[in-house]
C-alpha angles and dihedrals in degrees: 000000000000086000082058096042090044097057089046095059090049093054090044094060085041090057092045082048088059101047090047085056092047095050088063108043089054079052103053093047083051095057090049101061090259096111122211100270112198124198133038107296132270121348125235119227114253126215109259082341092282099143097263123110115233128244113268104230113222122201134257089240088044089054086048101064096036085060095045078050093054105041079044089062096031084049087050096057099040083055087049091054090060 
């Protein structure tokens, strides 16, 4: 049992080293403007709030190019083939 208590109470100060670490380094982007940011980045709205996130809407434009894009490739291979 000491082997296993052992190897807890190093990982324990290594644990207490990291947070140390972090600590400064939230600090130090902090320092530089950059503002200690929690959470996981922006939210994405949710439909009547159920949860679900709602559809993003491209454009018909947007459609457009993704689809020039496509035959061009498409257009490339079949030359390739060839």
């Amino acid at each position: 049992m000491a082997g296993v208590d052992s190897a807890v109470n190093s990982l324990r100060q290594a644990e207490r080293e990291l947070v140390a670490q972090l600590e400064g380094i939230r600090a130090a982007i902090a320092s530089l403007g950059g503002g200690a940011r929690r959470g996981r980045g922006r939210r994405l709205s949710t439909a009547a709030g159920n949860g679900r996130r709602r559809r993003r809407k491209i454009s018909p434009e947007g459609r457009a190019r993704i689809a020039a894009a496509q035959r061009a490739r498409w257009a490339k291979v079949r030359a390739g083939k060839k």
